[in-house]
C-alpha positions as CSV (number, residue, x, y, z in Angstrom):
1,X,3.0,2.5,-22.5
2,X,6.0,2.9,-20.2
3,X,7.9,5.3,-18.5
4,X,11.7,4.8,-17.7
5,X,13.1,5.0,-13.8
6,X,14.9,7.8,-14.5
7,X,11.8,9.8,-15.8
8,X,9.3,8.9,-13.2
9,X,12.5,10.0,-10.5
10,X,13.0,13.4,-11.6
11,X,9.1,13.5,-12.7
12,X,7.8,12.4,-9.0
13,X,10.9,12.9,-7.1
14,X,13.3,10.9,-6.2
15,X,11.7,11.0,-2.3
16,X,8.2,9.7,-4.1
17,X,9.9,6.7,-5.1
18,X,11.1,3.4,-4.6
19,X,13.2,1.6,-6.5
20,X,13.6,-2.6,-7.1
21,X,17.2,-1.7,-6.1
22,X,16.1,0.0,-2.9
23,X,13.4,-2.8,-2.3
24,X,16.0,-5.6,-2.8
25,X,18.4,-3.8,-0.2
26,X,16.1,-3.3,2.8
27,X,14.3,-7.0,2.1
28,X,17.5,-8.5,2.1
29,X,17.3,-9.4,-1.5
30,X,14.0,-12.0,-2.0
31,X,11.6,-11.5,-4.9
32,X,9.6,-14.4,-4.2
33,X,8.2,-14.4,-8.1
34,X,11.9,-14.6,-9.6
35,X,14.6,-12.0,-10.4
36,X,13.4,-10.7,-14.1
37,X,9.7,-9.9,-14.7
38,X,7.5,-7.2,-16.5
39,X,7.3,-5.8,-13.5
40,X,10.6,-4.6,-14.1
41,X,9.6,-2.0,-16.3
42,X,7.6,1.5,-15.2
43,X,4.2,0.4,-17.1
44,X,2.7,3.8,-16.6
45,X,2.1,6.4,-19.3
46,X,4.8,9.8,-18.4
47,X,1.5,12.0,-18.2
48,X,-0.4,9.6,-15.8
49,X,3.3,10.3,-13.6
50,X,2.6,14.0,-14.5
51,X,-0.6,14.0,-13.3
52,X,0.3,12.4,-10.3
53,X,2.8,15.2,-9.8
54,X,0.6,17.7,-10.0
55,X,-2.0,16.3,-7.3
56,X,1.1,16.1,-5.0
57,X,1.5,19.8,-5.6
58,X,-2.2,20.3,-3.9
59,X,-1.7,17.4,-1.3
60,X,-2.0,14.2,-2.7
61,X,0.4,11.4,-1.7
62,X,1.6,9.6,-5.1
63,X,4.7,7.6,-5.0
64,X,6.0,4.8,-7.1
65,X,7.2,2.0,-5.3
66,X,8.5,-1.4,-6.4
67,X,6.8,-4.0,-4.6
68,X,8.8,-7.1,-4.1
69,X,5.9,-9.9,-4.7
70,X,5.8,-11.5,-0.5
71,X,3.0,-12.0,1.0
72,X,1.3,-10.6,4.3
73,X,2.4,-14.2,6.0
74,X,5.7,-13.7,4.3
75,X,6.4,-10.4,5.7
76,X,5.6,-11.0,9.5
77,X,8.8,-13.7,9.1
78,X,11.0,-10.7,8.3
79,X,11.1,-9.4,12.3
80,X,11.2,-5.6,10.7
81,X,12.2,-3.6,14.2
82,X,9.4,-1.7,15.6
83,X,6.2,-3.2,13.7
84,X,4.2,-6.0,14.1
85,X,2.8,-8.1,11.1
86,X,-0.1,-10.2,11.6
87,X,0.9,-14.1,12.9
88,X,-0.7,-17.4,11.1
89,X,-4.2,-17.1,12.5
90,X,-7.1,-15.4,10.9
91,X,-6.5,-16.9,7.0
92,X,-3.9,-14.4,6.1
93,X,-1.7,-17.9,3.7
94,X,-5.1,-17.4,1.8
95,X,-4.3,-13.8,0.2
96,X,-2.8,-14.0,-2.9
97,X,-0.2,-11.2,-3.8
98,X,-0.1,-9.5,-6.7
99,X,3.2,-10.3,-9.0
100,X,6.1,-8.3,-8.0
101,X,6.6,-4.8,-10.1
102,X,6.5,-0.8,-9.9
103,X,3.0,0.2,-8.6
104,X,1.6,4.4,-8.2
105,X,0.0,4.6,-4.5
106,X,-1.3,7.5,-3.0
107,X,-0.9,7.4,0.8
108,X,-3.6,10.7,1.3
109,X,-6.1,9.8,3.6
110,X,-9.2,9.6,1.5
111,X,-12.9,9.2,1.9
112,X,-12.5,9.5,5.9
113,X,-15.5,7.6,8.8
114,X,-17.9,6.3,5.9
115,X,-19.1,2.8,5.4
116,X,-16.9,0.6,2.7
117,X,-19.7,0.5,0.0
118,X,-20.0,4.1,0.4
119,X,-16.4,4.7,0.1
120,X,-17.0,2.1,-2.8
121,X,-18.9,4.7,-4.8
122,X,-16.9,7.1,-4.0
123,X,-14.1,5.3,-5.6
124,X,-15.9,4.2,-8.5
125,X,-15.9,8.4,-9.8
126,X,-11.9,8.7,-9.6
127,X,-9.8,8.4,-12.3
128,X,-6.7,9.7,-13.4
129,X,-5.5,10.6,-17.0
130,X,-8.9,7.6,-18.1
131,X,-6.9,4.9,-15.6
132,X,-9.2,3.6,-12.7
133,X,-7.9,4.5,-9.0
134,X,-9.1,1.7,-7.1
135,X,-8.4,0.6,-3.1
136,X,-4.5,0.3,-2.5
137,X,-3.6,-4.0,-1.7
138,X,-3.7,-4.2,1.7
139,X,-0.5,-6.8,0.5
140,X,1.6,-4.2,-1.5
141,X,0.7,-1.2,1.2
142,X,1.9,-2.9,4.1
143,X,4.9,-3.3,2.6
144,X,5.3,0.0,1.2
145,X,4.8,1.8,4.3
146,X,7.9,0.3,6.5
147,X,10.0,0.5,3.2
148,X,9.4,4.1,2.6
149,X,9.8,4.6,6.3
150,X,13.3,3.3,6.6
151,X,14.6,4.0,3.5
152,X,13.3,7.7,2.7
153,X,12.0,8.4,6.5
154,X,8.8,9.2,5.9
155,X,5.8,8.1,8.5
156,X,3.1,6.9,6.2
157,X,-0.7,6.1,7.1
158,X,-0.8,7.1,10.2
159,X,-3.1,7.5,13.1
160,X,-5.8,5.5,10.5
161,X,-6.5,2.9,8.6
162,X,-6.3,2.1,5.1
163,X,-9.9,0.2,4.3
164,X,-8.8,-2.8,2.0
165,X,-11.0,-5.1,-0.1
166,X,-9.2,-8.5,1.1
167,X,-11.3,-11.0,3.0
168,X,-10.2,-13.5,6.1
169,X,-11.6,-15.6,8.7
170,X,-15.4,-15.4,6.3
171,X,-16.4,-11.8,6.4
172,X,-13.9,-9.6,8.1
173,X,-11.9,-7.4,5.5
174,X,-8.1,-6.2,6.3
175,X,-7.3,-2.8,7.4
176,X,-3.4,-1.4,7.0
177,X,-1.8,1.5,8.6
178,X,-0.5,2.4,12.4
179,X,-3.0,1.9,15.2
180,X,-4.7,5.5,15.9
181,X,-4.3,4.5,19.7
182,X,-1.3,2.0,20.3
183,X,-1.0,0.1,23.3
184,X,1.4,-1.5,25.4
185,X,1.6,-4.3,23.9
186,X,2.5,-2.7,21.1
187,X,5.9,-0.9,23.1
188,X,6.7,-4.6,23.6
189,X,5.7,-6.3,19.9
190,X,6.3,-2.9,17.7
191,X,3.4,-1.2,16.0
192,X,0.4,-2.9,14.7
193,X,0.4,-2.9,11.0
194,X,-2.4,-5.0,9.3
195,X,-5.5,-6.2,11.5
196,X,-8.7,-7.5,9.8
197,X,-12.5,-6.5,10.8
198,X,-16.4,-6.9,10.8
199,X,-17.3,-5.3,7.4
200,X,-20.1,-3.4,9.7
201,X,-17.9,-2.2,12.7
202,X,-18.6,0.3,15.8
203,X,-18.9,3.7,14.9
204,X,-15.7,4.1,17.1
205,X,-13.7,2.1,14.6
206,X,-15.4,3.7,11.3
207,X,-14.1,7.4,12.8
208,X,-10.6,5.6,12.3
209,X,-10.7,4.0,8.5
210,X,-10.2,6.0,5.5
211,X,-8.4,4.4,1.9
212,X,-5.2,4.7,0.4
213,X,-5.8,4.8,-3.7
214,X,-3.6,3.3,-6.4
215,X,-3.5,2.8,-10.2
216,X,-2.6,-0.6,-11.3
217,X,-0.2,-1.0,-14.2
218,X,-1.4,-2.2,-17.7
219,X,-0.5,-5.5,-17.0
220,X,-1.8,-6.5,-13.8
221,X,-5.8,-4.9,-14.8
C-alpha cells in the first residue's frame, strides 16, 4: 500500500519530513540510482504514518525522509560545512546502499549502554501496525541527519551514537551520530559523523551507543 506526499505531510508534519525535492536541492541534484524509481512513491500504509504520529505525540522521533541512494564513501566527497564523513580507509566502498526512496526513521534514542545482541532482542519485540522496526542504515541515517539539519534545522542524534549493523575492516560495526565529546580536531575538520568499532567496546564507549529504528518500505524487505 501507499500513501501520497501530501498525506504523510499534513499526517507527520511537514517539519517530520523530507521530500526527493528537498533532498535533490541540498545534494545538489545526484541520485546515484537514476531519476525515476519505486522509490518515488510513499510505500507505507496511511495508518503505519498514523501510528507513527501518534508515538511522536509521547516522544518518538518518526520522520519520513527521502534518501538519495549515495553511499557513505560518496557522501564524505560532498565537503558538507561543519561535519566530517569518514575518508577511504577502514572498507567503507564495501557498504552497499540501499536504492534511493522514501524511508520512516525514528531518531529517539533507544535501548541506551547495552551490548548490540542485547539491543538485538530488544529490537526483535518492536513492531509497528505488524511492520518490523529494525536498526536505522548507518548509510541512509548519516545522510538524513545533516539533511534535516540544514534544511528544517533540527540537531539530530546527538551527544550518542546510533549502533548500526554494517561491518568494516573484519569485525568492527559502524556507529552514526555527533561525537558525545568532540575534539579539536573536530573545530578544524567539522563534526564527526560515522566511525566504526570493536563489536565488544569499553564500557566508556557502550555508555555512549543507543539505536535509531526505522521501518523499511514493502519493497526494499
Amino acid at each position: 500500500m501507499t500513501t501520497s506526499l501530501f498525506r504523510a505531510q499534513r499526517i507527520l508534519g511537514e517539519k517530520r519530513v523530507i521530500t526527493k525535492e528537498q533532498n535533490l536541492s541540498f545534494w545538489k541534484g545526484e541520485i546515484v540510482w537514476g531519476t525515476e524509481t519505486p522509490g518515488d512513491l510513499v510505500l507505507y500504509p496511511e495508518e503505519t504514518l498514523w501510528q507513527c504520529a501518534e508515538e511522536n505525540s509521547h516522544g518518538a522521533l518518526w520522520s519520513l525522509y527521502y534518501y538519495s541512494g549515495q553511499s557513505l564513501y560518496k557522501l564524505d566527497k560532498k565537503a558538507i560545512k561543519g561535519f566530517n564523513y569518514p575518508q577511504g580507509e577502514w572498507g567503507w566502498q564495501s557498504i552497499v546502499p540501499l536504492a534511493p526512496g522514501y524511508y520512516l526513521i525514528n531518531f529517539f534514542k533507544s535501548f541506551p549502554g547495552i551490548s548490540w545482541e542485547d539491543q538485538e532482542e530488544e529490537l526483535n519485540k518492536l513492531t509497528l501496525n505488524q511492520a518490523e522496526i529494525v536498526r536505522a542504515n548507518s548509510t541512509i541515517l548519516a545522510e538524513a541527519i545533516v539533511t534535516f539539519e540544514f534544511v528544517h534545522e533540527q540537531k539530530l542524534v546527538r551527544g550518542w551514537r546510533s549502533w548500526g549493523s554494517e561491518v568494516v575492516d573484519s569485525d568492527n560495526l559502524v556507529i552514526v551520530g555527533i561525537d558525545p565529546k568532540p575534539g579539536p580536531w573536530d573545530i578544524v575538520y567539522g563534526l564527526s559523523i560515522v566511525d566504526a568499532i570493536p563489536r565488544f567496546p569499553s564500557t566508556e564507549t557502550l555508555g555512549e551507543l543507543a539505536v535509531a529504528t526505522m521501518i523499511l518500505p514493502d519493497l526494499v524487505k
